[in-house]
N, C-alpha and C positions, 0 to 999 in steps of 0.2 A: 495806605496799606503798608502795615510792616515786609520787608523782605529781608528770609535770613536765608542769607549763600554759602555756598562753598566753597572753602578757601582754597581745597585742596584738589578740587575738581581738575586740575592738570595733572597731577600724577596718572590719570587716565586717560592715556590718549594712545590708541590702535595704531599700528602700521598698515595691517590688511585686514579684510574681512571676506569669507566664502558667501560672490552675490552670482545668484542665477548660473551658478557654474564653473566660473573663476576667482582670482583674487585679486579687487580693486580695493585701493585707497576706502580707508570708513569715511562711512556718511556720518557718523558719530563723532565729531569731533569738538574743540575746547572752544573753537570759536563761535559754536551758537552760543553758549552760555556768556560769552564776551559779549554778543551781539545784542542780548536781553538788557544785561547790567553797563551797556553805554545808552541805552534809550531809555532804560529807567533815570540814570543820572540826568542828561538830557533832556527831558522832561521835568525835571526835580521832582519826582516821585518820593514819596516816604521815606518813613525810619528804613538804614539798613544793618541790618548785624549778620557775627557768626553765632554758629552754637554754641551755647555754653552747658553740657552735659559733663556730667564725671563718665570715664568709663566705666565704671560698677551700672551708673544710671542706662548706659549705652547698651552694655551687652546686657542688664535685664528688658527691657526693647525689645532688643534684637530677637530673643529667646521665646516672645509672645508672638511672635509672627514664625520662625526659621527654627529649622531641626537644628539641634545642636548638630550631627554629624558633618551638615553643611555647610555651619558658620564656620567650623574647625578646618573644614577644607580649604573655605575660601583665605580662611586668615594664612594657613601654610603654603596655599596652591604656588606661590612663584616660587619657592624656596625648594618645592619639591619637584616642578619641573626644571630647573635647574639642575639638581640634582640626577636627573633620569641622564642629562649629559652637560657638561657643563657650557654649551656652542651653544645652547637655548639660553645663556641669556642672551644673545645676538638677534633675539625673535621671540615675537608673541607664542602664547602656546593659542592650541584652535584645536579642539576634538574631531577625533578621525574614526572611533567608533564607537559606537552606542546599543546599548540592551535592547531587544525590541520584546515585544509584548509576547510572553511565555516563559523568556528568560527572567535568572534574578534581580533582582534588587536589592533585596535585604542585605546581602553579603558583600561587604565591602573588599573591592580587590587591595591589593597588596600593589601592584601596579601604576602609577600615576594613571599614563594616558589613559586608565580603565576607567579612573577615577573620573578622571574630565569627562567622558564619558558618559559617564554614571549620570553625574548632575547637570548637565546640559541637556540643551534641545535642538541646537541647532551649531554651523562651522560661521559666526557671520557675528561672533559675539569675541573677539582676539579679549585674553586676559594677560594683563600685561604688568609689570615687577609693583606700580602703583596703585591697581584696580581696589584691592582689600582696601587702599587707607582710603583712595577716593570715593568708593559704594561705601565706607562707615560714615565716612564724616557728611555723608549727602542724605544718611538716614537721618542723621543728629540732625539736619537741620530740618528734616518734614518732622521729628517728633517734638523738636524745639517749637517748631510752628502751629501745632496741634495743640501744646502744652498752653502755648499763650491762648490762643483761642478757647481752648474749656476750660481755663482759669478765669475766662472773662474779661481779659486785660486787653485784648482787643477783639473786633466782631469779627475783623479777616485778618491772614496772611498768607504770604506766597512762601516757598519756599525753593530756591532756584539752585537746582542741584545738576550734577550730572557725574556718574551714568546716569540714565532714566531708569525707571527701576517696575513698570505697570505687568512687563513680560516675565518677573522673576516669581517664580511658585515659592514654597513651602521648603523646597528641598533641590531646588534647579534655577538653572539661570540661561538667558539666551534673550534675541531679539534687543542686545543692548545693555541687558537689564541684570544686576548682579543681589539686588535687594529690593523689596519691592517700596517701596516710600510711601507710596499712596495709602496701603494697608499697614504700614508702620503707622503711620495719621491717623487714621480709621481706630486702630486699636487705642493712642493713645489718649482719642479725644471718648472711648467707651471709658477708658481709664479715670479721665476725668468726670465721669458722670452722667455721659450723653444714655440716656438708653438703646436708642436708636439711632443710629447712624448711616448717611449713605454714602456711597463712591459714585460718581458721575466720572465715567470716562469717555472725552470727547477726542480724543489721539484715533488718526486714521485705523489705525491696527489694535485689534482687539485687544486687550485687558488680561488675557487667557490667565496669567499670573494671578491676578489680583481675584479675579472670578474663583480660579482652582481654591486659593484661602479660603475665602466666603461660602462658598457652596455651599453647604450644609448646614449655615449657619442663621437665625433669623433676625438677630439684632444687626446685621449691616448688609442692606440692600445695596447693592451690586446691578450699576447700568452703563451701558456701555454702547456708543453710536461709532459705526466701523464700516469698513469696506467688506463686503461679502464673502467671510472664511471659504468661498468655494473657488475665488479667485482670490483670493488677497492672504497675505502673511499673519497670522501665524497659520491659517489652513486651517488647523485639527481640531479650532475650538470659536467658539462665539455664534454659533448658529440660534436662529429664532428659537428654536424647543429646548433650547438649555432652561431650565427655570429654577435648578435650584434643585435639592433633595435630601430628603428628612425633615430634620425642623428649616431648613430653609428654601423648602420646596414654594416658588411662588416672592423670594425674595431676590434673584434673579430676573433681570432683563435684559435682553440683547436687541437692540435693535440694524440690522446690518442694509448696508443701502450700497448698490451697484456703482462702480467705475464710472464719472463724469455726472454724479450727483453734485447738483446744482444748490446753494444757499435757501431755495424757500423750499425745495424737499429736507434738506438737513434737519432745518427750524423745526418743520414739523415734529421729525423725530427727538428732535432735545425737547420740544414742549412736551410730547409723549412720553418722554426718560421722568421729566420734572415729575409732569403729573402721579406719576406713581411712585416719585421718592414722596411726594405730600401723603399720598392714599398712605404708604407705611409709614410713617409717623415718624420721621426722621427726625431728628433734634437739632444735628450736626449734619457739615456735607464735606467732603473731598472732591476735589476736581483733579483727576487726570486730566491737565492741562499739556496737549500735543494740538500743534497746530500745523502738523503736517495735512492736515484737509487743504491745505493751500493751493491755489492751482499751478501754483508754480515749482513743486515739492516735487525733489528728480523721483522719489520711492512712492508717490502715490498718487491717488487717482481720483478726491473732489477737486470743486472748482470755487470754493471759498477764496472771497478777496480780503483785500488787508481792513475795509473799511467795514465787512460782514463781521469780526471777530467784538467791533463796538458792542456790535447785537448780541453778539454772544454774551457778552459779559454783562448787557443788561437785565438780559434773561436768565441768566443765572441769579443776578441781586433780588430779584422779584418772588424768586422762593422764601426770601428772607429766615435767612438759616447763616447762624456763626459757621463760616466756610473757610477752609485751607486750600488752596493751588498748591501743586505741587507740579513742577514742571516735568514735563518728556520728552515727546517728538517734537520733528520740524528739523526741518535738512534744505530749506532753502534758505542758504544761511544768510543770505544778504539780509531778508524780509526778516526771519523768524522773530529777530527783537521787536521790530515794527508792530507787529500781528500779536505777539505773546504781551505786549504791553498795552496793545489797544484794551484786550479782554478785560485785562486788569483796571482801563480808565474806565472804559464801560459798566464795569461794577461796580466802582468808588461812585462814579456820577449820580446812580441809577440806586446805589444805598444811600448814599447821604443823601438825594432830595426823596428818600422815602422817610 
């Protein structure tokens, strides 16, 4: 399987993050992505490359998924908290308040911190002086990876990026997540031709991002196996009766499964995800690939082991659909290479002897 990285995936890397009330060390940090691409080497796994996009090619991308007012933000955001005083750059910025539902949104403050604000969801996402070049160049490589895929030049690849990008909407960002990759994939493999296409997200915490783009939409089914938004992060979104609305009413599936969900209830639910990206006539698939369902994952709460993620990835091959991974979670960093690279054998295995 091809995999194209991110070279620049270190320009992001957090000091702190707002968990559960305080501010601890991120769980987001450079060395899961370290941790992937020594056990892919290790392994001798496939072709690896960077991307190779023009910026012209980037930011029209970028623009089919993300509001311009957004993209503009993220590109200036450190330059302008900086600006608010110059002792920030000594410190990540982290939003301190936020519009709640009756207040604007259309008007955009004059204010930074308004700003940050504005476009976030959550204090537990630090954006830091590298974040813009590391969230671009990690889109370039999910659309890079897309691009080879609906060009036909190869059946899969991965795309091993970070930030993770499954939590970032249309117009916000949080959970990690500063662009969503998954949904940059998703469009550029409609781009190339796919009629239909799906997103399977199997990352402990819902998709809420990627879901918020699609909603409405019917060419790209949207499924998602999560920990239950009534305990689990992101909370406000991924519940069973989301289904979707308008033309994408019914192109929506959530399926959410409680705290110390065991490997053969999971199964079940990814065979139930499958089934209904087959029912909608998918062409193409993306995989939000998080593997924090780990049971060893200090943020979350299945009990997948490192040798369950084989199955995972067999059962994904067996849709038999030109597929992109795009990587996310997983914060048990010792494993996460381990687990994230099983998936990936378990699908080469399980495609090539199909």
């Amino acid at each position: 399987m091809l995999t194209i990285h991110n070279p620049l995936h270190r320009l992001h890397q957090g000091r702190e993050e707002m968990f559960r009330g305080r501010l601890v060390p991120c769980h987001e940090t450079a060395q899961r992505l370290d941790h992937v691409l020594a056990e892919l080497q290790r392994r001798g796994a496939g072709p690896l490359q960077t991307p190779a996009l023009n910026d012209g090619e980037l930011d029209a991308a970028l623009a089919r998924i993300h509001a311009p007012r957004y993209l503009h933000f993220l590109e200036r955001a450190w330059d302008d908290w900086v600006a608010l005083d110059p002792s920030n750059a000594e410190r990540d910025a982290l939003p301190s308040v936020w519009p709640a539902p009756g207040m604007r949104f259309d008007v955009l403050p004059d204010n930074f911190a308004a700003r940050l604000g504005l476009f976030s969801f959550d204090a537990g996402t630090p954006l830091t002086a590298g974040s813009w070049a590391a969230a671009r160049a990690g889109a370039a490589c999910a659309i890079a990876a897309a691009r080879v895929v609906g060009s036909g030049e190869a059946r899969s690849a991965f795309a091993l990026s970070r930030p993770p990008g499954h939590h970032a909407g249309a117009d916000f960002f949080g959970g990690y997540c500063f662009l969503n990759n998954a949904a940059l994939a998703a469009q550029a493999l409609r781009d190339a031709g796919a009629a239909r296409v799906a997103v399977l997200d199997v990352d402990y915490h819902h998709g809420n991002g990627t879901q918020a783009i699609f909603y409405g939409r019917a060419d790209v089914t949207t499924v998602s196996i999560h920990g239950d938004p009534r305990t689990e992060y992101p909370f406000f979104l991924g519940h069973a009766d989301e289904r979707g609305i308008g033309a994408g009413e019914g192109f929506n599936l959530n399926l959410p499964l409680p705290r110390g969900t065991g490997f053969a209830r999971w199964r079940e639910a990814l065979h139930a995800g499958l089934d209904a990206i087959a029912r909608a006539g998918a062409e193409a698939l993306v995989v939000s690939l998080g593997v924090d369902t780990f049971e060893g994952d200090p943020i979350s709460g299945f009990l997948l082991r490192s040798d369950d993620y084989l199955q995972v990835g067999r059962d994904i091959a067996a849709a038999n659909l030109p597929t992109v991974f795009v990587f996310e979670g997983g914060y048990a960093v010792a494993e996460v290479g381990i687990n994230t690279v099983n998936v990936l054998d378990g699908f080469d295995a399980a495609a090539g002897s199909g």
